[in-house]
Backbone as CSV, one residue per row, in Angstrom:
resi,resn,N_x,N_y,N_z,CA_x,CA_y,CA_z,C_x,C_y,C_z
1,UNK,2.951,7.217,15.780,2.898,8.487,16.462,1.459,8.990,16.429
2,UNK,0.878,9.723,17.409,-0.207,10.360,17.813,-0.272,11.550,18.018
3,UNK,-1.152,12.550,17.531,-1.565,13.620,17.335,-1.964,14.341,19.045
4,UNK,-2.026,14.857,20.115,-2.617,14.738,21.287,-2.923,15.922,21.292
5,UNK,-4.262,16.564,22.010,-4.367,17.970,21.950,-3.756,18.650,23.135
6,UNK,-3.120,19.836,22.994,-2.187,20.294,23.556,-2.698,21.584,24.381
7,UNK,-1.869,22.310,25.028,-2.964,23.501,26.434,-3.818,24.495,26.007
8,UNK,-3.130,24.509,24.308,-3.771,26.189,23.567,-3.965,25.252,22.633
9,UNK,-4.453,23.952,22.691,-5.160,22.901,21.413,-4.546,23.043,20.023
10,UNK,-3.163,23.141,20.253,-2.226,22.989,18.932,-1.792,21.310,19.688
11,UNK,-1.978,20.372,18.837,-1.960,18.972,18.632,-0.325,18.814,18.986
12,UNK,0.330,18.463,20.153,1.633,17.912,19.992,1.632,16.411,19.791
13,UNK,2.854,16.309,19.299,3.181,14.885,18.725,3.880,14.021,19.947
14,UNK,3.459,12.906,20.011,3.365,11.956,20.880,3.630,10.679,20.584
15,UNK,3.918,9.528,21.710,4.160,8.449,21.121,3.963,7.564,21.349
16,UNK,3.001,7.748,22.704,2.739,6.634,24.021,1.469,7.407,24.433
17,UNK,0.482,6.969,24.940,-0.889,7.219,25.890,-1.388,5.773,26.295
18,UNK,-2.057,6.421,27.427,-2.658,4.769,28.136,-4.049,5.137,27.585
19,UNK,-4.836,3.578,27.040,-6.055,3.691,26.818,-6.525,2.020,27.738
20,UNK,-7.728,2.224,27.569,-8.516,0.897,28.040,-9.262,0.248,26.968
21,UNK,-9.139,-0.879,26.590,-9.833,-1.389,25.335,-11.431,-1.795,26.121
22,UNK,-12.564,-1.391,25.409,-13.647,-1.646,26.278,-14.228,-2.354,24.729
23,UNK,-14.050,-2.666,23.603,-14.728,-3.767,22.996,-13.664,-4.212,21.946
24,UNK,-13.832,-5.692,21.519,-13.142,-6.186,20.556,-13.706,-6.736,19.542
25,UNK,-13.515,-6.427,18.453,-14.736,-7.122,17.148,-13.722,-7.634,16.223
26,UNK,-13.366,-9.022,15.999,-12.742,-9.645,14.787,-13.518,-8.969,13.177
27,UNK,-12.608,-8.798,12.380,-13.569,-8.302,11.457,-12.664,-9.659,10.268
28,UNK,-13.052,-9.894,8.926,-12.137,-10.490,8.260,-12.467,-10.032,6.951
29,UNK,-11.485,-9.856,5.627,-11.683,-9.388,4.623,-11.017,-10.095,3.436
30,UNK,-11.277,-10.247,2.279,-10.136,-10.852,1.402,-10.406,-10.271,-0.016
31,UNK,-9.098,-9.676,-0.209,-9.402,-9.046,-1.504,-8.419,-10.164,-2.823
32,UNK,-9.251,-10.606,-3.774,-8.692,-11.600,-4.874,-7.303,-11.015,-5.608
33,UNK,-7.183,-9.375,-5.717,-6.072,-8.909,-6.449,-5.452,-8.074,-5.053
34,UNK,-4.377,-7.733,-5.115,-3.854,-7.497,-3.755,-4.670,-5.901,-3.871
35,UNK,-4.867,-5.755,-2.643,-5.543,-4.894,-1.891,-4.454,-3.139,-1.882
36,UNK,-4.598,-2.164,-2.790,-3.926,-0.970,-2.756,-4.515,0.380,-2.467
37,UNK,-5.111,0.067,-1.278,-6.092,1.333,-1.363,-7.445,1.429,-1.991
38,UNK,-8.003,2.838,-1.577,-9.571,3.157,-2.262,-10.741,2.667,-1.426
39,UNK,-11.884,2.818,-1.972,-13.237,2.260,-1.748,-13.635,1.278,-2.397
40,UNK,-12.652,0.444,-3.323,-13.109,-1.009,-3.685,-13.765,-1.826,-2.396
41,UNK,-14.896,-3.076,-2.656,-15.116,-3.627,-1.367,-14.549,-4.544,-1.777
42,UNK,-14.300,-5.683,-0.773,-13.117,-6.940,-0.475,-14.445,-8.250,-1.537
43,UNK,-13.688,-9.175,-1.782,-14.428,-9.880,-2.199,-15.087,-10.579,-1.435
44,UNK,-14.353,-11.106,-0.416,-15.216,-11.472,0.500,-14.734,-10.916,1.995
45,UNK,-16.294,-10.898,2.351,-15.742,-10.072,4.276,-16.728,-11.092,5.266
46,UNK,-16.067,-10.795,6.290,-17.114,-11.305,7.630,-16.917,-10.454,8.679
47,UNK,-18.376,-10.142,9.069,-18.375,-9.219,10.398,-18.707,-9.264,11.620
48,UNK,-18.454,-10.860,11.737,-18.799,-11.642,13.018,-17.060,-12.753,12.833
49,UNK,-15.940,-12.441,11.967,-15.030,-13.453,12.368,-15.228,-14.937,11.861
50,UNK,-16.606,-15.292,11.792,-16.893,-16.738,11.855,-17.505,-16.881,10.075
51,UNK,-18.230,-16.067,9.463,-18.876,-16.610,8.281,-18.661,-15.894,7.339
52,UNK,-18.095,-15.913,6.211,-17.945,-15.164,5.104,-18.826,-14.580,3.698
53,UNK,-19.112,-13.585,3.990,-20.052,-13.248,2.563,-19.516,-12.803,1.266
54,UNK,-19.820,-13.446,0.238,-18.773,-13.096,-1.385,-19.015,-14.113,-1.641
55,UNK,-17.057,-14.286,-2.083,-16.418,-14.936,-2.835,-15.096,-15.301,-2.204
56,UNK,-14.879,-16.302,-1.616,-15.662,-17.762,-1.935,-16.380,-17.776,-0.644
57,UNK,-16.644,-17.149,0.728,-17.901,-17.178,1.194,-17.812,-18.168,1.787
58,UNK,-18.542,-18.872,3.498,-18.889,-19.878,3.889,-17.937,-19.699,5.418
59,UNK,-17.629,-20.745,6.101,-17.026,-20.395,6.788,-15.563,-20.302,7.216
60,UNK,-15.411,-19.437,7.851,-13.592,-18.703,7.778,-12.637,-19.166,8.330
61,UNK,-13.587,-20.439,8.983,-11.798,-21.367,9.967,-11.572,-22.341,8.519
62,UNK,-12.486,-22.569,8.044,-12.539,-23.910,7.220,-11.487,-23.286,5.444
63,UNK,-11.905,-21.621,5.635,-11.028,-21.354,4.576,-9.985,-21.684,3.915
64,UNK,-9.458,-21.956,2.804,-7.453,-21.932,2.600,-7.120,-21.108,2.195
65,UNK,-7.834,-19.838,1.853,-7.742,-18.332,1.736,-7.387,-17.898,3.675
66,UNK,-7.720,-18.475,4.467,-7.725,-17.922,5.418,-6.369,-18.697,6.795
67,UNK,-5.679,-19.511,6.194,-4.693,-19.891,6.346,-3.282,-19.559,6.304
68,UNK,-2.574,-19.495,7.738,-0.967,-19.393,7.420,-0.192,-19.678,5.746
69,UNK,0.114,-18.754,5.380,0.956,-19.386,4.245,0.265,-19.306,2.445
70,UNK,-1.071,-18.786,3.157,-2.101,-18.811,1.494,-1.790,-16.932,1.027
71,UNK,-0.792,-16.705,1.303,-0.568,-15.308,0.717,1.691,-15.437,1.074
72,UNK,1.409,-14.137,0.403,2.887,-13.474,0.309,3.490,-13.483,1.401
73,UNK,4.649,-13.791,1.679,5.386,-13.587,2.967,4.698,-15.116,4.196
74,UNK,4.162,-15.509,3.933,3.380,-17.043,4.987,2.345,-16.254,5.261
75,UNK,1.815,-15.052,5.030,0.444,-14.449,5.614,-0.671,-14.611,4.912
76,UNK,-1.994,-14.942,5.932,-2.835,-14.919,5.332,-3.544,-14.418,4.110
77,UNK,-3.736,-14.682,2.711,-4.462,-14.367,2.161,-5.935,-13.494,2.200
């Protein structure tokens, strides 16, 4: 649900709007203990999708952190 501003700008609640996506940025993150919130940073991140900085770092197709099935439920780790 979405907040929308309303005629006298009291926010009605909503549930649908059309938008246009005008950019897309893969981002990737991996946190070693499961991830619960806060400003902890991830152990390792990439902000191009393709290369990882941390732990364990390098690149993110080649990962097994970054694989179907390397976490809870078949999801990625």
């Amino acid at each position: 649900m979405f907040k929308m501003s309303g005629e006298d700008d009291e926010p009605e609640p909503d549930n649908e709007f059309a938008v246009v996506i005008l950019c897309h940025h893969l981002l990737l993150c991996c946190y070693k203990i499961k991830y619960t919130g806060g400003n902890s940073p991830p152990d390792c991140g990439s902000f191009d999708g393709e290369t990882g900085i941390g732990d364990p770092g390098g690149e993110c197709k080649r990962c097994p952190l970054n694989q179907f099935g390397s976490d809870e439920n078949g999801s990625n780790a």
